[in-house]
Structures are given as structure tokens and as C-alpha cells.
C-alpha positions, 0 to 999 in steps of 0.5 A: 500500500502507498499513502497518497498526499491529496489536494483535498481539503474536504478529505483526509489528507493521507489515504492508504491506496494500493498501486492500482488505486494510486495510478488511477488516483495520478491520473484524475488528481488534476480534477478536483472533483473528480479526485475527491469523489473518488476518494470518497468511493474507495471503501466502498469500491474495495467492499464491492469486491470484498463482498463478490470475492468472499461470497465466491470463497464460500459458495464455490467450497473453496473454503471448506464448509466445516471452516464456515459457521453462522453465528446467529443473534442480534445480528447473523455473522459468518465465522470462517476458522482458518488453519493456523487457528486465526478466524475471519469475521462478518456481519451479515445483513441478509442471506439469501436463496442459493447461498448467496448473502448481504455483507454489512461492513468490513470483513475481520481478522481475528488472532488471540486478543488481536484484531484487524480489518481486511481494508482490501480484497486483495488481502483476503485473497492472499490470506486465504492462499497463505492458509493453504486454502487455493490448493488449485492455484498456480502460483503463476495463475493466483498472482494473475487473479491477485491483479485482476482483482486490484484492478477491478477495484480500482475501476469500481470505484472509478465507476463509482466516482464517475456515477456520482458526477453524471448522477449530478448533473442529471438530477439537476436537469431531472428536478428543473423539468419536475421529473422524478423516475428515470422512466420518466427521463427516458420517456420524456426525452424520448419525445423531445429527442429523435436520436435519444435512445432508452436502450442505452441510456439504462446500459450506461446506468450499469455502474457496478457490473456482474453482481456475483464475479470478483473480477466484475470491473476488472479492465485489463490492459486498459489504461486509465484514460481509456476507461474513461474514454469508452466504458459505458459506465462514464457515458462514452461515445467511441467513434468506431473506425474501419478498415478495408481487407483484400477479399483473399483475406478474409470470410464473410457471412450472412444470413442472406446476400448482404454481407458487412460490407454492403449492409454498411454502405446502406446505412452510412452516406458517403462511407462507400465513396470514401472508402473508394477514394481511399482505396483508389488513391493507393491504387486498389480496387475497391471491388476486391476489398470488405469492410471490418467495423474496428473499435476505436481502441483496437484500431489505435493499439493492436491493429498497426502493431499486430497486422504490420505486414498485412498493412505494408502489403496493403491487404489490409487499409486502415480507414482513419479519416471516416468514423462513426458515433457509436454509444458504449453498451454493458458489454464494453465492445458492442456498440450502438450506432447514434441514429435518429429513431426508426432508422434500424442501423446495426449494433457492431460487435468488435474485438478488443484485445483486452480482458473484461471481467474473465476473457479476452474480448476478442471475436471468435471465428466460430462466432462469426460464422454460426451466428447467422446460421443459427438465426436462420434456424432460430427465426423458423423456429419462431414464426413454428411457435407463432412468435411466442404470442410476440413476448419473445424474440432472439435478435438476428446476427444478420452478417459477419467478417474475420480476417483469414491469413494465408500464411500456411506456416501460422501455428493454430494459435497465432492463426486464431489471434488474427483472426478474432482480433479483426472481426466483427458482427451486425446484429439486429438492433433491439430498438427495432422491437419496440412497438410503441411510445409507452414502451421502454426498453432496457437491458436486464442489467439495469432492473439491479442498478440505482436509478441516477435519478430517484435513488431507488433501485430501478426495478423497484422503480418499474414496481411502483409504476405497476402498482399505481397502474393497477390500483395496488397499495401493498408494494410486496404484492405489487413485486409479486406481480412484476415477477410472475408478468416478468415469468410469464413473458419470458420462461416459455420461449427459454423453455421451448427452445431448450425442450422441444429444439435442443437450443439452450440460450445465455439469457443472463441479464446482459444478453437480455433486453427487456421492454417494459410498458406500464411497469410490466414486462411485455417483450423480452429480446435474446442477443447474442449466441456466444455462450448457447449450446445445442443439441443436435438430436433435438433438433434434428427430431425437428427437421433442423440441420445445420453444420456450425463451425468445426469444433465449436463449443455451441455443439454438445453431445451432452444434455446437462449441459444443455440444462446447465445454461438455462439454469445457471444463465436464466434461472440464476443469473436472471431470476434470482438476481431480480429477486434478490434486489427486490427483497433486498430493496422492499424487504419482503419475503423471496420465497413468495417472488419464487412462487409465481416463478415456479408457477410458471415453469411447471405449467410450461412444463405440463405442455410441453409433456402432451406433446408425445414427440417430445414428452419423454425428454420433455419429462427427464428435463423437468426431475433435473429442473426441479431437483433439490440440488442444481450447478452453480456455475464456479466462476472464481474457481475458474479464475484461479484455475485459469480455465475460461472456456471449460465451464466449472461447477458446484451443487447449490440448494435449488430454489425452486424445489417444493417441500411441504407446499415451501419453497426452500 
């Protein structure tokens, strides 16, 4: 730790801060206001991480279940016994379903007569290493994570300093025109403002990020100015940029005869003039080259470093001079054209060549190419299933492009790095599916961020717009019904798909963008294919067939997998994230926000088993939803194995199982 002198009058004057904490601290310390939020923010940065870190420790049995103890009283407490006789301690405000639990305060360190607090999390990490505890860590691979958890609390509590600012201004602007929700912001704004887009006004209120990973805000490689300059958490609009490939070099696909290239010259004037000029003043023939959509980033840091050859050669042209104004979304590089509304242009997916929370943020070949096969498949399915009465929609990755080099002596590895670090997707923009002005739209995410405006939790926002459109006085019945609408619209289509065609989709909170009217959940929209599996027996009992890329991960011979997505991404990420903030925000009893839940999926359950084509599977897929013990998918234990592809998982408590008419 380093103590930092500050300018501040209004703070202490020497703050404790760690190397990550002390270069962000340099580098903001010529904005007084800045630096002063910031430093206001570190205990609360460092706590964020604290609590995803030692919550990870316990769910994921990294520390042994008989180390951990409760202690209950006037106040719950958690007691962890470490091995040289020291214990951990701390205050817990609430626990919740699938051992998940409300730090309040610091985390403790007990020895004979002697206490202290755990001030960062990166202590605790290095406690619980030296006690034996992470036999499964590599040296090499717990240094990493060590890191990575210094820098997401840095950037937490960044975005924590950057919120508070933004938050601000806003609430200035909000109480001169008497508006009081963020709803309300977004509605009204919508009205004044033909380019305002709700979408991303609430994916850049996602302050926090992952409510459950230690390493929610780590940024690797990312320097401190460009978190600032592209992190949606600071409002950001990167310019994205383009470069021209020779057509030898590289594979487009499509869903239908238009590829990247021309998709984009439909939708920006004058880029096909510009980069026809461009082109021809090298002497190249604009016929012969695609166009890949570069995140400004990637176009400034990897692209004249790790495709020097290619640029000399002129297979590859990079376009500096023509860019586009995009709006930072929740996943750092997908990004949001600025157009004014109706316009229907493409959100890009590009490749960063950085870590954001686990992975490097790259784009896959495999991506590339079976986006567009599956949402053929996944738009037949669709209009089988009558468009699922309209409620739910999985958005079309309508065309894609990688680079694709030649050079036959590439190892596979150094083949791969080129070709995901320059690619990119156009996937359907969920704006599209907004049917009118009283809808809103925003991504799941945001339902657990604060509102910028009125302080509350933002699903508790949509809550008491529920309740007043329908006359309700108790807010815990009010919530009741925002979960079971929530339910209803959305757990048939993930259910079908998974049942009856063998598709499971990651419908976790940042894949999902909800749309909202009248404080209800209408329309839930599905993007993204990164992380579905499939089933091909399932699917092609349906008469589906498709060959997706060699070796992708998305094919599985295995059904638990296909179960492990939907309830990991969906029931536990999703759902239970949901209900968590509401409990925690109104206090009101999980178990009855479950019932409506599992309500719902027993009905879906029970049409889909009439179906005798499909009822057995139908059947099987129903004992492993409700069983007593469902995965936990083990996203620390991940981190210190340094395995990101290969899921990990563990047993938890299934929230869902009915005992005695309970929930437990």
C-alpha cells in the first residue's frame, strides 16, 4: 500500500491506496472533483469486491464448509476458522436463496486478543492462499487473479466516482423539468429527442457490473484514460473506425446476400465513396476489398502493431479519416450506432484485445460464422411457435467478417489471434422491437442498478409504476406481480427452445433486453449466441440441420449441459438476481417472488409433456429442473484455475424445489 498526499481539503489528507488505486488516483488528481469523489468511493469500491470475492470463497467450497459457521443473534455473522487457528469475521445483513448473502461492513481478522480489518480484497485473497486454502492455484495463475482483482477495484470505484458526477448533473436537469423516475427521463426525452435512445441510456446506468464475479470491473490492459474514454459506465461515445481487407483475406457471412460490407454502405452516406477514394488513391480496387467495423481502441493499439505486414502489403487499409458515433453498451465492445429513431442501423460487435471481467474480448471465428446460421434456424423456429404470442424474440446476427491469413506456416494459435482480433458482427438492433411510445426498453442489467435519478433501485422503480397502474397499495404484492408478468413473458420461449429444439440460450441479464410498458414486462429480446449450446438430436427430431463451425463449443453431445445454461444463465443469473434486489430493496419475503416463478415453469412444463414427440425428454428435463440440488456455475474457481472456456461447477440448494407446499 502507498499513502497518497491529496489536494483535498474536504478529505483526509493521507489515504492508504494500493498501486492500482494510486495510478488511477495520478491520473484524475488534476480534477478536483473528480479526485475527491473518488476518494470518497474507495471503501466502498474495495467492499464491492470484498463482498463478490468472499461470497465466491464460500459458495464455490473453496473454503471448506466445516471452516464456515453462522453465528446467529442480534445480528447473523459468518465465522470462517482458518488453519493456523486465526478466524475471519462478518456481519451479515441478509442471506439469501442459493447461498448467496448481504455483507454489512468490513470483513475481520481475528488472532488471540488481536484484531484487524481486511481494508482490501486483495488481502483476503492472499490470506486465504497463505492458509493453504487455493490448493488449485498456480502460483503463476493466483498472482494473475491477485491483479485482476486490484484492478477491478480500482475501476469500481472509478465507476463509482464517475456515477456520482453524471448522477449530478442529471438530477439537476431531472428536478428543473419536475421529473422524478428515470422512466420518466427516458420517456420524456424520448419525445423531445429523435436520436435519444432508452436502450442505452439504462446500459450506461450499469455502474457496478456482474453482481456475483470478483473480477466484475476488472479492465485489463486498459489504461486509465481509456476507461474513461469508452466504458459505458462514464457515458462514452467511441467513434468506431474501419478498415478495408483484400477479399483473399478474409470470410464473410450472412444470413442472406448482404454481407458487412454492403449492409454498411446502406446505412452510412458517403462511407462507400470514401472508402473508394481511399482505396483508389493507393491504387486498389475497391471491388476486391470488405469492410471490418474496428473499435476505436483496437484500431489505435493492436491493429498497426499486430497486422504490420498485412498493412505494408496493403491487404489490409486502415480507414482513419471516416468514423462513426457509436454509444458504449454493458458489454464494453458492442456498440450502438447514434441514429435518429426508426432508422434500424446495426449494433457492431468488435474485438478488443483486452480482458473484461474473465476473457479476452476478442471475436471468435466460430462466432462469426454460426451466428447467422443459427438465426436462420432460430427465426423458423419462431414464426413454428407463432412468435411466442410476440413476448419473445432472439435478435438476428444478420452478417459477419474475420480476417483469414494465408500464411500456411501460422501455428493454430497465432492463426486464431488474427483472426478474432479483426472481426466483427451486425446484429439486429433491439430498438427495432419496440412497438410503441409507452414502451421502454432496457437491458436486464439495469432492473439491479440505482436509478441516477430517484435513488431507488430501478426495478423497484418499474414496481411502483405497476402498482399505481393497477390500483395496488401493498408494494410486496405489487413485486409479486412484476415477477410472475416478468415469468410469464419470458420462461416459455427459454423453455421451448431448450425442450422441444435442443437450443439452450445465455439469457443472463446482459444478453437480455427487456421492454417494459406500464411497469410490466411485455417483450423480452435474446442477443447474442456466444455462450448457447445445442443439441443436435433435438433438433434434428425437428427437421433442423445445420453444420456450425468445426469444433465449436455451441455443439454438445451432452444434455446437462444443455440444462446447465438455462439454469445457471436464466434461472440464476436472471431470476434470482431480480429477486434478490427486490427483497433486498422492499424487504419482503423471496420465497413468495419464487412462487409465481415456479408457477410458471411447471405449467410450461405440463405442455410441453402432451406433446408425445417430445414428452419423454420433455419429462427427464423437468426431475433435473426441479431437483433439490442444481450447478452453480464456479466462476472464481475458474479464475484461479485459469480455465475460461471449460465451464466449472458446484451443487447449490435449488430454489425452486417444493417441500411441504415451501419453497426452500
Amino acid at each position: 500500500m502507498n499513502t497518497i498526499h491529496t489536494k483535498s481539503t474536504r478529505i483526509k489528507q493521507n489515504e492508504v491506496l494500493d498501486e492500482e488505486e494510486s495510478k488511477t488516483l495520478a491520473y484524475i488528481n488534476e480534477d478536483p472533483e473528480l479526485e475527491e469523489l473518488y476518494l470518497m468511493n474507495v471503501q466502498e469500491g474495495r467492499r464491492g469486491i470484498s463482498q463478490r470475492l468472499l461470497q465466491a470463497l464460500i459458495r464455490e467450497k473453496l473454503i471448506e464448509e466445516e471452516r464456515v459457521s453462522w453465528l446467529e443473534g442480534a445480528r447473523t455473522s459468518i465465522c470462517i476458522k482458518l488453519p493456523s487457528g486465526k478466524t475471519l469475521q462478518a456481519v451479515v445483513k441478509k442471506r439469501h436463496s442459493l447461498g448467496r448473502f448481504d455483507l454489512e461492513g468490513d470483513v475481520m481478522e481475528y488472532r488471540r486478543e488481536h484484531s484487524r480489518v481486511i481494508i482490501h480484497p486483495a488481502e483476503l485473497l492472499v490470506l486465504v492462499r497463505q492458509e493453504g486454502l487455493l490448493k488449485d492455484a498456480e502460483e503463476k495463475q493466483f498472482h494473475r487473479f491477485k491483479m485482476e482483482i486490484q484492478n477491478g477495484v480500482a475501476n469500481l470505484t472509478l465507476a463509482l466516482a464517475g456515477a456520482a458526477r453524471r448522477k449530478r448533473e442529471l438530477v439537476t436537469i431531472a428536478k428543473l423539468e419536475r421529473i422524478q423516475t428515470s422512466l420518466e427521463w427516458v420517456l420524456k426525452q424520448s419525445k423531445d429527442n429523435k436520436n435519444f435512445s432508452p436502450l442505452a441510456f439504462f446500459e450506461q446506468w450499469v455502474v457496478e457490473g456482474h453482481p456475483l464475479h470478483p473480477g466484475a470491473k476488472t479492465k485489463f490492459g486498459l489504461g486509465v484514460a481509456d476507461v474513461i474514454r469508452y466504458s459505458p459506465e462514464w457515458g462514452a461515445t467511441p467513434d468506431v473506425a474501419f478498415i478495408a481487407v483484400d477479399k483473399e483475406y478474409c470470410q464473410t457471412t450472412s444470413i442472406d446476400e448482404h454481407t458487412v460490407t454492403t449492409r454498411l454502405n446502406q446505412e452510412y452516406e458517403g462511407l462507400q465513396s470514401f472508402v473508394g477514394k481511399t482505396l483508389h488513391k493507393q491504387g486498389l480496387d475497391p471491388n476486391q476489398f470488405e469492410l471490418i467495423p474496428v473499435h476505436p481502441w483496437q484500431f489505435d493499439h493492436t491493429l498497426y502493431t499486430m497486422y504490420k505486414e498485412e498493412i505494408e502489403q496493403k491487404r489490409i487499409v486502415p480507414i482513419s479519416d471516416f468514423r462513426i458515433p457509436t454509444q458504449s453498451l454493458v458489454s464494453f465492445r458492442s456498440l450502438a450506432p447514434i441514429q435518429n429513431r426508426g432508422q434500424r442501423k446495426h449494433h457492431i460487435k468488435t474485438a478488443v484485445n483486452l480482458q473484461t471481467t474473465s476473457a479476452i474480448r476478442t471475436v471468435s471465428p466460430n462466432s462469426v460464422e454460426n451466428g447467422p446460421i443459427l438465426s436462420k434456424i432460430v427465426a423458423s423456429i419462431q414464426e413454428k411457435e407463432k412468435n411466442f404470442g410476440g413476448s419473445f424474440v432472439v435478435l438476428q446476427e444478420r452478417a459477419g467478417i474475420y480476417f483469414r491469413p494465408i500464411n500456411p506456416a501460422l501455428s493454430e494459435e497465432d492463426r486464431w489471434t488474427l483472426q478474432a482480433n479483426l472481426a466483427s458482427i451486425l446484429r439486429e438492433n433491439p430498438e427495432n422491437h419496440v412497438k410503441n411510445e409507452e414502451e421502454i426498453p432496457m437491458v436486464a442489467a439495469a432492473l439491479l442498478a440505482d436509478s441516477p435519478i430517484s435513488g431507488k433501485l430501478i426495478a423497484v422503480e418499474l414496481i411502483e409504476e405497476l402498482a399505481g397502474h393497477h390500483g395496488l397499495s401493498d408494494l410486496a404484492e405489487a413485486a409479486a406481480l412484476f415477477i410472475l408478468r416478468y415469468a410469464q413473458a419470458s420462461i416459455p420461449g427459454f423453455l421451448t427452445l431448450m425442450v422441444r429444439y435442443g437450443i439452450s440460450l445465455e439469457g443472463h441479464m446482459q444478453n437480455s433486453v427487456s421492454v417494459f410498458r406500464n411497469g410490466e414486462l411485455v417483450r423480452i429480446l435474446i442477443r447474442d449466441f456466444g455462450g448457447v449450446r445445442i443439441l443436435p438430436e433435438r433438433l434434428k427430431k425437428q427437421g433442423f440441420q445445420a453444420e456450425f463451425y468445426p469444433g465449436s463449443s455451441t455443439v454438445t453431445e451432452k444434455v446437462d449441459q444443455l440444462r446447465n445454461i438455462i439454469s445457471y444463465s436464466v434461472m440464476q443469473n436472471h431470476f434470482a438476481e431480480l429477486i434478490t434486489c427486490i427483497v433486498r430493496a422492499l424487504g419482503i419475503n423471496e420465497e413468495n417472488l419464487w412462487k409465481p416463478v415456479h408457477a410458471v415453469c411447471k405449467a410450461i412444463f405440463e405442455d410441453l409433456k402432451k406433446d408425445p414427440y417430445i414428452g419423454e425428454q420433455a419429462k427427464a428435463d423437468e426431475q433435473a429442473f426441479f431437483h433439490p440440488m442444481i450447478s452453480l456455475k464456479a466462476l472464481t474457481t475458474m479464475r484461479l484455475r485459469g480455465d475460461i472456456t471449460a465451464y466449472s461447477f458446484m451443487k447449490v440448494p435449488n430454489p425452486m424445489m417444493e417441500s411441504k407446499g415451501e419453497i426452500q
